[in-house]
C-alpha positions in Angstrom: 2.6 -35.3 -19.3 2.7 -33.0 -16.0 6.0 -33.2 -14.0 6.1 -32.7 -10.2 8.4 -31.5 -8.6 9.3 -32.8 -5.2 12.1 -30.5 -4.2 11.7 -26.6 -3.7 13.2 -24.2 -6.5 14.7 -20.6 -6.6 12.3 -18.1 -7.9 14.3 -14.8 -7.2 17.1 -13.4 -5.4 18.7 -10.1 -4.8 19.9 -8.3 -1.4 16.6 -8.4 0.3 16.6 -12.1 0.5 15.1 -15.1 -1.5 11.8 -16.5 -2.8 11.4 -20.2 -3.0 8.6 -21.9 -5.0 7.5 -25.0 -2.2 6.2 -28.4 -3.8 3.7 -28.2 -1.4 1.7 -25.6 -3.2 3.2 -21.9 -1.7 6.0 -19.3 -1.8 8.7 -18.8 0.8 10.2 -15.5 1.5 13.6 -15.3 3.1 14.2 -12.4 3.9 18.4 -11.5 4.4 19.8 -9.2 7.9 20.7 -5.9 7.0 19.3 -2.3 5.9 17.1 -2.6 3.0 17.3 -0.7 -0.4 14.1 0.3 -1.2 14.0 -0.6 -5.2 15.2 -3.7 -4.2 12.7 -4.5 -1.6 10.2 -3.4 -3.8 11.4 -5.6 -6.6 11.5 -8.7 -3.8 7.9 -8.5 -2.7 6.8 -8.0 -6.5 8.4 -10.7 -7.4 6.7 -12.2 -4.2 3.1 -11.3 -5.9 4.0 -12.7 -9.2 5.2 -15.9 -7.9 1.6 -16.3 -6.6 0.1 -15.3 -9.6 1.5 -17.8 -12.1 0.8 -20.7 -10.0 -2.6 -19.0 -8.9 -1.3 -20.3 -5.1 -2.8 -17.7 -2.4 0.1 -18.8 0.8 3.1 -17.5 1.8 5.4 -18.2 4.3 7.4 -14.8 5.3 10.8 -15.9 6.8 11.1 -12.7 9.2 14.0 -14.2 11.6 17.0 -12.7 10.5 15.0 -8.9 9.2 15.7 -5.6 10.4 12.7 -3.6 11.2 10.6 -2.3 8.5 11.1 1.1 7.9 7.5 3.6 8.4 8.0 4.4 4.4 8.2 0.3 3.8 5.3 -0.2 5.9 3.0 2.0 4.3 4.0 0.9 1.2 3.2 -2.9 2.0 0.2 -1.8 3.9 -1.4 0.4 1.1 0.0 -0.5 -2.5 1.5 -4.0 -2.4 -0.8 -6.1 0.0 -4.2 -4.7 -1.4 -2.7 -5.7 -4.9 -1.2 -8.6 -4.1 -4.8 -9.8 -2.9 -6.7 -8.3 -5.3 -4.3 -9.6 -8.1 -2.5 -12.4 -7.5 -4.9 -14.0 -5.0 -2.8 -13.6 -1.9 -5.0 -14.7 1.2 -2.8 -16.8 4.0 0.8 -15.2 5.0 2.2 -17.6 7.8 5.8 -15.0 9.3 8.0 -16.8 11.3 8.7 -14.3 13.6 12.1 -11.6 13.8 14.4 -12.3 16.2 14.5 -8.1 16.6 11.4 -6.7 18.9 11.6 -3.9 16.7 11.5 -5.7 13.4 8.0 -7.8 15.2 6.2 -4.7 16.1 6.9 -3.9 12.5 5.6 -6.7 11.6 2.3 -6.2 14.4 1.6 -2.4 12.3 1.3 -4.6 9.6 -1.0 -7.1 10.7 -3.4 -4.6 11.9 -3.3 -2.6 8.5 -4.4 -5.3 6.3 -7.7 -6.2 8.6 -9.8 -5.2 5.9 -8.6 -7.2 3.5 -9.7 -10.8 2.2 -5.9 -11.8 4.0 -4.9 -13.7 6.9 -1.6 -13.1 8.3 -0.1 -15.5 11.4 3.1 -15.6 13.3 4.4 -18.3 14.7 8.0 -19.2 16.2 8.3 -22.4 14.8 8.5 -23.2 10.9 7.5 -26.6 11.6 4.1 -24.6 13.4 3.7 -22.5 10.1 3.8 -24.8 7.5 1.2 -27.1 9.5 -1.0 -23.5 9.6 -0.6 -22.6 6.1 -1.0 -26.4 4.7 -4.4 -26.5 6.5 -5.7 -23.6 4.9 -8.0 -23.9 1.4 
């Protein structure tokens, strides 16, 4: 008999932030304020990826509000190991970011947009979560 579950559950946590598993069918990532230690964030957004991959769900939404601008060695990280891989892997396609409350932290974000172009990915902002879950609910 399959259960369903109509609440969200805890999938990890560490410094970096947390990564809920939605009823609706995708991951959340919250990410905390604060500098980021690099194993750490690498461990988050691995996590991320595997989340993905053992419910084969391809959408994300990327709680950005409260993060500190991604540093250039994060970026190209993200940009050139974990987002091709996630893709490829895990079947990552639709990333919905709500949006950093830090300009510096949402041009970040911007570098990162553009980077992943040629990838089978779509990545949105938006400013409202209510916006973003409607986007990323939409999408098959």
């Amino acid at each position: 008999m399959m259960r369903t579950t109509t609440t969200r559950s805890l999938y990890f946590e560490n410094s970096i932030g947390r990564i809920w598993e939605e009823p609706e069918g995708y991951v959340r990532l919250e990410y905390r304020a604060g500098v980021r230690e690099p194993v750490q964030f690498r461990a988050m957004l691995t996590h991320l990826a595997q989340a993905m991959g053992r419910h084969r769900w391809s959408k994300a939404l990327i709680d950005q509000r409260e993060m500190t601008p991604f540093t250039p060695a994060e970026l190209d990280w993200m940009a050139n190991e974990w987002l091709p891989s996630a893709v490829r892997e895990c079947g990552y396609r639709y990333g919905a970011a709500l949006v950093a409350h830090d300009v510096f932290a949402r041009l970040a974000m911007n570098q990162l947009v553009m980077a992943s172009r040629g990838l089978a990915h779509t990545y949105r902002t938006f400013e409202s979560e209510a916006d973003a879950v409607a986007w990323l609910l939409g999408q098959n």
